[in-house]
N, C-alpha and C positions, 0 to 999 in steps of 0.2 A: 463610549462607542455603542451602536447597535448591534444587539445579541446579532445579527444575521449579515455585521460589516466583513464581506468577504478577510478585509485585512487584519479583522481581528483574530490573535488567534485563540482566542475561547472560542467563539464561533467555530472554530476546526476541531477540537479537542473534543470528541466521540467515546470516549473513555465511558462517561455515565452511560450509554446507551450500551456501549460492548456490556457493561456490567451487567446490565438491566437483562440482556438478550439473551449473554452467554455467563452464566454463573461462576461463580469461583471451583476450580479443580482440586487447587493447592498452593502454595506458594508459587511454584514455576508461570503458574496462571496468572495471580497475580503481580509476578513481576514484568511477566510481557504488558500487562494493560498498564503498572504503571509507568513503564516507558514511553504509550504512546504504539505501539506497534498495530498497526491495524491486523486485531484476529479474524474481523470478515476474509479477508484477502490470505493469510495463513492458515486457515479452515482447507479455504477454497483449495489452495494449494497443495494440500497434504492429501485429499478427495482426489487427485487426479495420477492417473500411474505413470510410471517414468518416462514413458513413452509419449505422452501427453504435455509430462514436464520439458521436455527435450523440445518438444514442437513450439512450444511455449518459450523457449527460452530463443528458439530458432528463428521467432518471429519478431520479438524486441530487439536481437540483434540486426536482424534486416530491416527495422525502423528506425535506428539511432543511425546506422553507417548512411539512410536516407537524408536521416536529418544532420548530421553532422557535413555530410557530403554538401548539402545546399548551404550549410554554415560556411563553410570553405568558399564557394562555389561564387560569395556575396563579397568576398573579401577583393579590393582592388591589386 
């Protein structure tokens, strides 16, 4: 496959670059990257106060009940 075949998933697998980016802490560090957990997006998360988290979480739930609603919505 080509390094950049969306379907491959080596292509998706960011792990060298988390490493490269975000150094090793400790063990706990690295057992998030070797699962694959994206720590950009867990960084991000942690940076933001409860309040932010709440709003955040407030808004993925009003896009799924969107999108599940037109899932529904398609059905005969």
């Amino acid at each position: 496959m080509k390094p950049l075949d969306p379907h491959a998933c080596d292509a998706l697998d960011l792990r060298s670059v988390w490493r490269t980016h975000y150094p090793s802490t400790g063990p706990a560090w690295e057992a998030l990257l070797d699962t694959g957990i994206d720590v950009t997006q867990l960084l991000y998360n942690l940076s933001l106060t409860p309040e932010q988290r709440l709003l955040q979480l407030d808004e993925l739930t009003r896009v799924f009940e969107q999108v599940h609603g037109a899932a529904f919505a398609k059905k005969p």
